[in-house]
Wavefront OBJ file of the C-alpha trace (Angstrom):
o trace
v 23.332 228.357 133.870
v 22.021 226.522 130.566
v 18.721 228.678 130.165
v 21.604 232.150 130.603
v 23.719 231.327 128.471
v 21.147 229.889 125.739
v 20.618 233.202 124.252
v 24.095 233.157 123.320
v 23.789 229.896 121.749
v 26.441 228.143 124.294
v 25.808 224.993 125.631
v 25.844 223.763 129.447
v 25.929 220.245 130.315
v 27.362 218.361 133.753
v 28.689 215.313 133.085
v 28.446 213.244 137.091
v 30.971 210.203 137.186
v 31.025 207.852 139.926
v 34.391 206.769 141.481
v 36.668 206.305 138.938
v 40.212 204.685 138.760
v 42.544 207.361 138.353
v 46.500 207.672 139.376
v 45.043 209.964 142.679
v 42.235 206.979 143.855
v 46.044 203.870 143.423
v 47.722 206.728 145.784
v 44.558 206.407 148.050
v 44.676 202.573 147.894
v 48.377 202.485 148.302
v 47.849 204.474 151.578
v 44.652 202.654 152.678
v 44.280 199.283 151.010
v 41.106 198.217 153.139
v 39.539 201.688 152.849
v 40.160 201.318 148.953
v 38.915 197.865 149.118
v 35.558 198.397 151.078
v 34.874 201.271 148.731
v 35.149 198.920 145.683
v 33.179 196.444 146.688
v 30.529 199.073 148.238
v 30.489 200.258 144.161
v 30.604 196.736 142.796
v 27.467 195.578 144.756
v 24.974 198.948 143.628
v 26.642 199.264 140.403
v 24.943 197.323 137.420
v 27.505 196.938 135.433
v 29.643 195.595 137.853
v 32.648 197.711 136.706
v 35.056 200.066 137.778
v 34.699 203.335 135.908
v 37.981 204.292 133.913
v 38.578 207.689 132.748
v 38.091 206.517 129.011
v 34.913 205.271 129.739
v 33.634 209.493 129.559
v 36.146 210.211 126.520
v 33.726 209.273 124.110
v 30.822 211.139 126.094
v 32.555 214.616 126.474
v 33.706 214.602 122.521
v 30.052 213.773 121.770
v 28.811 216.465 123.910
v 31.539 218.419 122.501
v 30.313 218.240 119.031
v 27.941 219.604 116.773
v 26.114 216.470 117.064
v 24.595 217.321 120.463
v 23.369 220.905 119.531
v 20.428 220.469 120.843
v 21.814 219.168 124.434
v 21.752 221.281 126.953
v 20.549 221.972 130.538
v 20.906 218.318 131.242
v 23.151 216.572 134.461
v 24.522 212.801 132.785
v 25.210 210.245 135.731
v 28.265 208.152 134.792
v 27.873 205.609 137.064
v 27.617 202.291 135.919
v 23.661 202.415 136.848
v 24.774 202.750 140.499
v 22.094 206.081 140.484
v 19.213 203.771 139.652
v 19.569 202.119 142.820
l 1 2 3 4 5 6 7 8 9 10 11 12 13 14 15 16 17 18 19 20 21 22 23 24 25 26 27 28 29 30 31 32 33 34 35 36 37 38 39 40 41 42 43 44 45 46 47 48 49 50 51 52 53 54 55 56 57 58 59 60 61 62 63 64 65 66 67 68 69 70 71 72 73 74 75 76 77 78 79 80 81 82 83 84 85 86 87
């Protein structure tokens, strides 16, 4: 899609984020506290950080790639995953 739409000067980026704690995954773990439990530890041992990822952990990526200052940004997939993908 990036190298289409480049003519037209319009950017196309994919931003990838792991798991991330959000109002739907507490419904999940309300429902299935060991399913929500073996998930989070499954992400806590392969990620590198060793954290959780929170939906405000991307706000500051997706205004960056948002701006001006990433106008020459495009074509490229961003994992948001704690280092989990260099496992």
């Amino acid at each position: 899609m990036a190298s289409e739409l480049a003519e037209f000067h319009i950017r196309s980026n994919t931003i990838r984020p792991d798991l991330m704690k959000t109002n739907m995954f507490d419904q999940i773990a309300k429902k299935d506290p060991k399913f929500a439990e073996r998930l989070i530890a499954m992400i806590m041992e392969r990620s590198r950080l060793k954290k959780l990822l929170e939906p405000e952990d991307l706000c500051q990526l997706v205004l960056f790639l948002s701006s001006q200052d990433s106008s020459m940004i495009t074509g490229v997939d961003i994992a948001v995953d704690g280092g989990f993908s260099l496992v």
